[in-house]
C-alpha positions, 0 to 999 in steps of 0.5 A: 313697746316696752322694754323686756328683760333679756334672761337666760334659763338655766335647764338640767346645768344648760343655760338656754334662751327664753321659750318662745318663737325666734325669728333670725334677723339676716341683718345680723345673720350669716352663712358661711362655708368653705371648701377646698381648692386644689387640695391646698387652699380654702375657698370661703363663700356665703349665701345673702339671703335666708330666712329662718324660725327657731321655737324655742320650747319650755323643754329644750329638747323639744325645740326646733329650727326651720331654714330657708336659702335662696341658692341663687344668693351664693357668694364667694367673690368671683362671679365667674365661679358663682354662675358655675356654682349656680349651674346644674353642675353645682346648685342647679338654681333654675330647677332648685330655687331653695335649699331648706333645713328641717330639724328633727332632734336636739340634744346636749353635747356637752356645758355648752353645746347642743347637737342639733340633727336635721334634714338637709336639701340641696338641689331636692336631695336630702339628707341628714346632717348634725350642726354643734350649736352653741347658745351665746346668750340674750340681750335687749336692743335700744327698741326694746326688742329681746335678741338671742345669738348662736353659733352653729358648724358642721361638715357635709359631703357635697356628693351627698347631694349629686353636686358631683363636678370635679377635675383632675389634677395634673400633679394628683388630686381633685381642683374642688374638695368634696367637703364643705364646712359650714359655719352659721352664725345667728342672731333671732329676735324674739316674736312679740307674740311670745314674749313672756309666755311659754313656747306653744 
Protein backbone atom coordinates (compact mmCIF):
# COMPACT_ATOMS: atom_id res chain seq x y z
CA UNK A 1 0.00 0.00 0.00
CA UNK A 2 1.35 3.02 -0.57
CA UNK A 3 1.91 5.86 1.98
CA UNK A 4 -0.83 8.64 2.37
CA UNK A 5 -0.58 11.79 3.51
CA UNK A 6 -2.53 12.36 6.68
CA UNK A 7 -4.30 16.10 6.48
CA UNK A 8 -6.41 17.79 8.52
CA UNK A 9 -9.17 20.27 6.72
CA UNK A 10 -9.70 23.03 8.20
CA UNK A 11 -13.91 23.97 7.46
CA UNK A 12 -15.83 27.24 8.61
CA UNK A 13 -12.59 27.90 11.33
CA UNK A 14 -12.97 24.02 12.49
CA UNK A 15 -10.18 21.76 11.55
CA UNK A 16 -11.79 18.27 10.70
CA UNK A 17 -10.68 14.99 9.41
CA UNK A 18 -10.34 13.68 5.58
CA UNK A 19 -13.97 12.77 4.19
CA UNK A 20 -14.54 9.40 3.77
CA UNK A 21 -15.58 6.14 6.06
CA UNK A 22 -13.70 5.48 9.15
CA UNK A 23 -13.56 2.41 10.78
CA UNK A 24 -12.79 2.35 14.82
CA UNK A 25 -9.87 0.28 15.43
CA UNK A 26 -10.91 -1.66 19.40
CA UNK A 27 -7.37 -2.21 19.42
CA UNK A 28 -6.78 1.42 19.99
CA UNK A 29 -10.24 2.12 21.17
CA UNK A 30 -11.99 2.34 24.61
CA UNK A 31 -15.07 2.53 26.36
CA UNK A 32 -15.27 3.60 29.41
CA UNK A 33 -17.70 4.86 32.31
CA UNK A 34 -18.19 5.62 35.65
CA UNK A 35 -20.61 5.48 38.35
CA UNK A 36 -21.05 6.33 41.59
CA UNK A 37 -21.14 4.05 44.60
CA UNK A 38 -22.58 4.84 47.95
CA UNK A 39 -23.00 8.19 47.00
CA UNK A 40 -19.12 8.67 47.76
CA UNK A 41 -16.97 7.10 45.43
CA UNK A 42 -16.62 6.18 41.90
CA UNK A 43 -16.83 2.79 40.20
CA UNK A 44 -14.94 3.10 36.91
CA UNK A 45 -15.62 0.15 34.19
CA UNK A 46 -15.42 -0.41 30.47
CA UNK A 47 -16.90 -2.82 27.67
CA UNK A 48 -14.29 -4.93 25.53
CA UNK A 49 -15.86 -5.27 22.45
CA UNK A 50 -17.43 -3.02 19.96
CA UNK A 51 -17.56 -2.05 16.88
CA UNK A 52 -17.97 1.29 15.20
CA UNK A 53 -18.21 3.27 11.67
CA UNK A 54 -17.94 7.20 11.39
CA UNK A 55 -18.65 8.73 7.70
CA UNK A 56 -17.09 11.54 7.63
CA UNK A 57 -18.73 14.10 5.03
CA UNK A 58 -17.18 16.94 2.55
CA UNK A 59 -19.70 18.66 5.09
CA UNK A 60 -19.21 18.10 8.18
CA UNK A 61 -22.54 18.52 9.74
CA UNK A 62 -23.55 15.86 7.72
CA UNK A 63 -21.44 13.40 8.98
CA UNK A 64 -22.43 10.46 11.18
CA UNK A 65 -21.51 7.76 13.66
CA UNK A 66 -23.01 3.99 13.79
CA UNK A 67 -21.97 1.80 17.55
CA UNK A 68 -22.27 -1.40 18.26
CA UNK A 69 -21.46 -3.02 22.06
CA UNK A 70 -21.51 -6.42 22.95
CA UNK A 71 -23.31 -5.65 26.74
CA UNK A 72 -22.15 -8.95 27.94
CA UNK A 73 -18.27 -7.57 27.32
CA UNK A 74 -18.80 -4.96 30.72
CA UNK A 75 -15.79 -4.93 32.81
CA UNK A 76 -15.37 -3.13 36.02
CA UNK A 77 -13.03 -5.65 37.89
CA UNK A 78 -14.78 -7.53 40.15
CA UNK A 79 -16.75 -10.56 38.52
CA UNK A 80 -19.38 -10.72 41.10
CA UNK A 81 -20.53 -7.08 40.36
CA UNK A 82 -20.26 -7.87 36.36
CA UNK A 83 -22.72 -10.91 36.40
CA UNK A 84 -24.98 -8.61 38.60
CA UNK A 85 -24.70 -6.03 35.87
CA UNK A 86 -25.11 -8.53 33.04
CA UNK A 87 -28.45 -9.54 34.77
CA UNK A 88 -32.02 -8.42 34.21
CA UNK A 89 -31.55 -5.93 36.89
CA UNK A 90 -28.98 -4.14 35.28
CA UNK A 91 -28.13 -4.85 31.18
CA UNK A 92 -30.51 -7.96 30.79
CA UNK A 93 -27.83 -9.53 28.41
CA UNK A 94 -29.62 -12.89 27.66
CA UNK A 95 -32.64 -10.87 26.38
CA UNK A 96 -30.42 -7.72 25.14
CA UNK A 97 -27.33 -8.83 23.58
CA UNK A 98 -26.27 -5.48 22.00
CA UNK A 99 -26.33 -1.97 23.03
CA UNK A 100 -26.40 0.42 19.63
CA UNK A 101 -25.80 4.18 19.18
CA UNK A 102 -27.13 5.90 16.08
CA UNK A 103 -26.39 9.48 15.32
CA UNK A 104 -28.93 11.78 14.36
CA UNK A 105 -27.23 15.50 14.20
CA UNK A 106 -23.75 17.37 14.68
CA UNK A 107 -22.83 20.34 15.23
CA UNK A 108 -20.05 22.95 16.19
CA UNK A 109 -19.84 23.65 20.00
CA UNK A 110 -17.36 25.65 19.92
CA UNK A 111 -13.03 25.92 18.10
CA UNK A 112 -12.71 22.56 19.16
CA UNK A 113 -15.66 20.76 19.90
CA UNK A 114 -18.53 19.43 18.13
CA UNK A 115 -22.02 18.20 19.71
CA UNK A 116 -22.91 15.18 18.66
CA UNK A 117 -26.81 13.77 19.43
CA UNK A 118 -27.95 10.55 18.74
CA UNK A 119 -29.83 7.82 19.80
CA UNK A 120 -29.14 5.47 22.40
CA UNK A 121 -30.40 1.78 23.34
CA UNK A 122 -29.82 -0.23 26.16
CA UNK A 123 -31.76 -3.10 27.01
CA UNK A 124 -34.25 -2.11 23.79
CA UNK A 125 -35.10 1.24 25.35
CA UNK A 126 -33.95 4.02 23.59
CA UNK A 127 -33.29 7.50 24.04
CA UNK A 128 -31.60 10.46 22.83
CA UNK A 129 -28.08 11.47 24.15
CA UNK A 130 -25.55 14.69 23.34
CA UNK A 131 -21.53 13.10 23.50
CA UNK A 132 -19.17 16.69 23.40
CA UNK A 133 -16.66 15.21 20.76
CA UNK A 134 -13.25 16.48 20.22
CA UNK A 135 -11.08 16.07 16.83
CA UNK A 136 -7.38 15.32 18.09
CA UNK A 137 -6.23 15.09 14.85
CA UNK A 138 -4.81 12.51 11.62
CA UNK A 139 -1.46 10.61 11.30
CA UNK A 140 -0.26 8.03 8.90
CA UNK A 141 0.90 4.75 10.84
CA UNK A 142 4.33 2.44 9.69
CA UNK A 143 1.84 0.56 6.93
CA UNK A 144 0.83 3.47 5.49
CA UNK A 145 -2.75 3.24 6.65
CA UNK A 146 -4.41 7.12 7.80
CA UNK A 147 -5.81 7.06 11.42
CA UNK A 148 -7.97 9.73 13.10
CA UNK A 149 -8.36 10.05 16.86
CA UNK A 150 -11.69 11.43 19.04
CA UNK A 151 -12.44 11.88 22.39
CA UNK A 152 -16.03 11.92 22.81
CA UNK A 153 -18.09 12.26 26.84
CA UNK A 154 -21.40 12.78 27.92
CA UNK A 155 -23.63 11.73 30.92
CA UNK A 156 -26.89 9.52 30.99
CA UNK A 157 -29.66 8.63 33.57
CA UNK A 158 -29.57 4.79 33.85
CA UNK A 159 -33.31 4.86 34.63
CA UNK A 160 -33.51 6.31 31.27
CA UNK A 161 -33.34 2.92 30.53
CA UNK A 162 -35.34 0.74 32.88
CA UNK A 163 -31.87 -0.17 34.67
CA UNK A 164 -33.88 0.63 37.89
CA UNK A 165 -32.02 -1.44 40.63
CA UNK A 166 -30.95 0.25 43.72
CA UNK A 167 -30.61 -0.19 47.81
CA UNK A 168 -30.89 1.83 50.67
CA UNK A 169 -28.51 3.22 52.49
CA UNK A 170 -28.68 2.97 56.34
CA UNK A 171 -26.99 6.47 56.66
CA UNK A 172 -29.17 7.79 53.61
CA UNK A 173 -28.94 7.69 50.03
CA UNK A 174 -28.82 5.00 47.25
CA UNK A 175 -25.45 2.03 47.07
CA UNK A 176 -25.57 2.89 42.93
CA UNK A 177 -25.85 6.68 41.43
CA UNK A 178 -28.24 7.08 38.74
CA UNK A 179 -25.54 8.81 36.73
CA UNK A 180 -23.45 7.33 34.29
CA UNK A 181 -20.63 9.09 32.79
CA UNK A 182 -19.20 8.06 29.61
CA UNK A 183 -16.02 8.53 28.23
CA UNK A 184 -14.86 7.03 24.86
CA UNK A 185 -11.98 7.56 23.47
CA UNK A 186 -11.25 6.36 19.54
CA UNK A 187 -8.94 5.76 17.08
CA UNK A 188 -10.69 4.80 13.39
CA UNK A 189 -8.75 3.94 10.40
CA UNK A 190 -9.42 5.09 7.13
CA UNK A 191 -11.35 2.84 4.68
CA UNK A 192 -9.09 2.20 1.43
CA UNK A 193 -12.04 2.68 -0.53
CA UNK A 194 -12.27 6.27 0.58
CA UNK A 195 -9.05 7.04 0.69
CA UNK A 196 -8.49 10.43 -1.37
CA UNK A 197 -12.24 10.72 -2.51
CA UNK A 198 -14.93 12.46 -1.34
CA UNK A 199 -17.43 11.01 1.30
CA UNK A 200 -20.26 8.96 -0.64
Amino acid sequence: MAMNVATSRTVAGHEVPPAGRWVVDPAHSHVDFIVRHMMISKVRGRFREFSAEIRIDEIPERSSVEATINAASIDTGDEERDRHLRSPEFLDVEHHPEITFRSLTIRAADEHHWKLTGELTIRGVTRPVTLLVEYCGTAVDPWGNTRAAFLASGEINREDFAMTWNQALEAGGLLVGKGVKLDVDVEAVLSSDDEGSEAP
